[in-house]
Each structure stands twice: as structure tokens, then as C-alpha cells.
Legacy VTK file of the C-alpha trace (Angstrom):
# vtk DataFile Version 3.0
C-alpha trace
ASCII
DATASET POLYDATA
POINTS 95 float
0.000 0.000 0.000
3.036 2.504 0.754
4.201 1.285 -2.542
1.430 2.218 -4.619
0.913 5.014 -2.548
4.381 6.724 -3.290
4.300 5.653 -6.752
0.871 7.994 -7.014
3.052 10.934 -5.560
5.816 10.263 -7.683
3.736 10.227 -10.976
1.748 13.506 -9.970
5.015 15.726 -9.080
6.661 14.838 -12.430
3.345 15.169 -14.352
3.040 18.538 -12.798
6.748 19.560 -12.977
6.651 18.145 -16.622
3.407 20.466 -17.262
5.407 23.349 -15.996
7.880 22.915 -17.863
5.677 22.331 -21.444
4.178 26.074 -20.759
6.957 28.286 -20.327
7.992 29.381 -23.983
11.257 28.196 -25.927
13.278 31.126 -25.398
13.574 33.493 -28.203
16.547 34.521 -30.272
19.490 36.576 -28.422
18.721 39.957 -30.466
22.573 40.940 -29.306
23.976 37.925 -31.028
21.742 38.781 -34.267
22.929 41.888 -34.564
26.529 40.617 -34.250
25.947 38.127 -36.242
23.563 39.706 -39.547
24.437 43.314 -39.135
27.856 44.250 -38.121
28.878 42.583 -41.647
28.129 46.037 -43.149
27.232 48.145 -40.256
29.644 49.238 -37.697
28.251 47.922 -33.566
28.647 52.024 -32.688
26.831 52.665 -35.533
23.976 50.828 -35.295
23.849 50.845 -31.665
23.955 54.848 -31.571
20.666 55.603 -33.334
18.090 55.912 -30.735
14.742 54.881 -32.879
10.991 54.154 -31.970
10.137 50.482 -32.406
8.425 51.220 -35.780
11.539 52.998 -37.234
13.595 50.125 -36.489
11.025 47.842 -38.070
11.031 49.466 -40.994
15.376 49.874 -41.065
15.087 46.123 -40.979
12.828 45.761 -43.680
14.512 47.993 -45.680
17.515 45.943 -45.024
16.110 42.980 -45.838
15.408 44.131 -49.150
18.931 44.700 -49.619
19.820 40.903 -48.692
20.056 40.697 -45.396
18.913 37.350 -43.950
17.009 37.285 -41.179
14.131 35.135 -39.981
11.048 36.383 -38.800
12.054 35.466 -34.951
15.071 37.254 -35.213
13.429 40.138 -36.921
11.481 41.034 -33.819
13.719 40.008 -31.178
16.296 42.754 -32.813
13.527 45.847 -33.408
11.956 44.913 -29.828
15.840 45.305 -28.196
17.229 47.953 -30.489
13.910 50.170 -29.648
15.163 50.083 -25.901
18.662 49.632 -25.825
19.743 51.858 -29.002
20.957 54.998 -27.773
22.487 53.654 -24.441
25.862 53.431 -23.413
25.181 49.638 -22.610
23.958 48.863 -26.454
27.451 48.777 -27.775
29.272 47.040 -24.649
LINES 1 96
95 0 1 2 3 4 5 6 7 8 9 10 11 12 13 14 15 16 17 18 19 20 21 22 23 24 25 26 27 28 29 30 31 32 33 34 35 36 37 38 39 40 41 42 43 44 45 46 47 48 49 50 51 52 53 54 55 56 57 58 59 60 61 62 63 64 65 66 67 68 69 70 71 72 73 74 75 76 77 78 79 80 81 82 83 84 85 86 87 88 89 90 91 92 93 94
């Protein structure tokens, strides 16, 4: 009976923990390491990092830029305009 009894327990705290851990989100791209990796190849870090923009201006620098080539999935596309709206501008965006 203590058997069965702690093999109930044990089943419900690892279906629960294993629930918890199904609804927490994949993490996202780093948008740091995207714009290492897809825009410093033509755009200087203290460049890019040094025009303060609104969300919606960066969106549509990236656009633009993908129409010149550069590759960028969709992910990565808004991880980058989401972190260069806030940290563009700052002393910490080129560190």
C-alpha cells in the first residue's frame, strides 16, 4: 500500500513539474547575437547601436535591409527591433 501510494506521488510531481515545464515558452533569439551576427557585416556595432529609434523605425530599417539581402528570420526580426527600440541609444547597447 506505501508502494502504490508513493508511486501515485511520484507520478503527480513529475506530471506537474513536466506540465510546468511544457508552458513556459522556448526562449527566443538573443537579439545581441543577431545583430553581431547579420548586421555588423556592413554596419559598424557604434553605428547601429547609436541611433536611438521608436520600435516602428527600427522595423522598418530592418525591412529595408532585408530588401537589400540581409537574412534574417522572422524570430530574429522582432527580437532585434523589440531590443534595439530600448537599448539603441544607451551606453550599454554597444558594450
Amino acid at each position: 500500500m506505501r508502494a502504490g501510494a508513493l508511486l501515485l506521488a511520484s507520478m503527480t510531481l513529475f506530471g506537474c513539474a513536466s506540465e510546468v515545464a511544457w508552458a513556459e515558452p522556448p526562449p527566443g533569439p538573443d537579439a545581441r547575437e543577431v545583430l553581431e551576427t547579420r548586421c555588423t557585416g556592413c554596419h559598424g556595432l557604434g553605428w547601429v547601436c547609436g541611433e536611438s529609434r521608436s520600435e516602428v523605425a527600427w522595423a522598418r530599417e530592418v525591412q529595408r535591409m532585408r530588401g537589400y539581402g540581409a537574412r534574417i528570420t522572422p524570430e530574429e526580426e522582432a527580437a532585434l527591433v523589440s531590443w534595439l527600440a530600448t537599448a539603441s541609444g544607451s551606453p550599454d547597447c554597444a558594450d
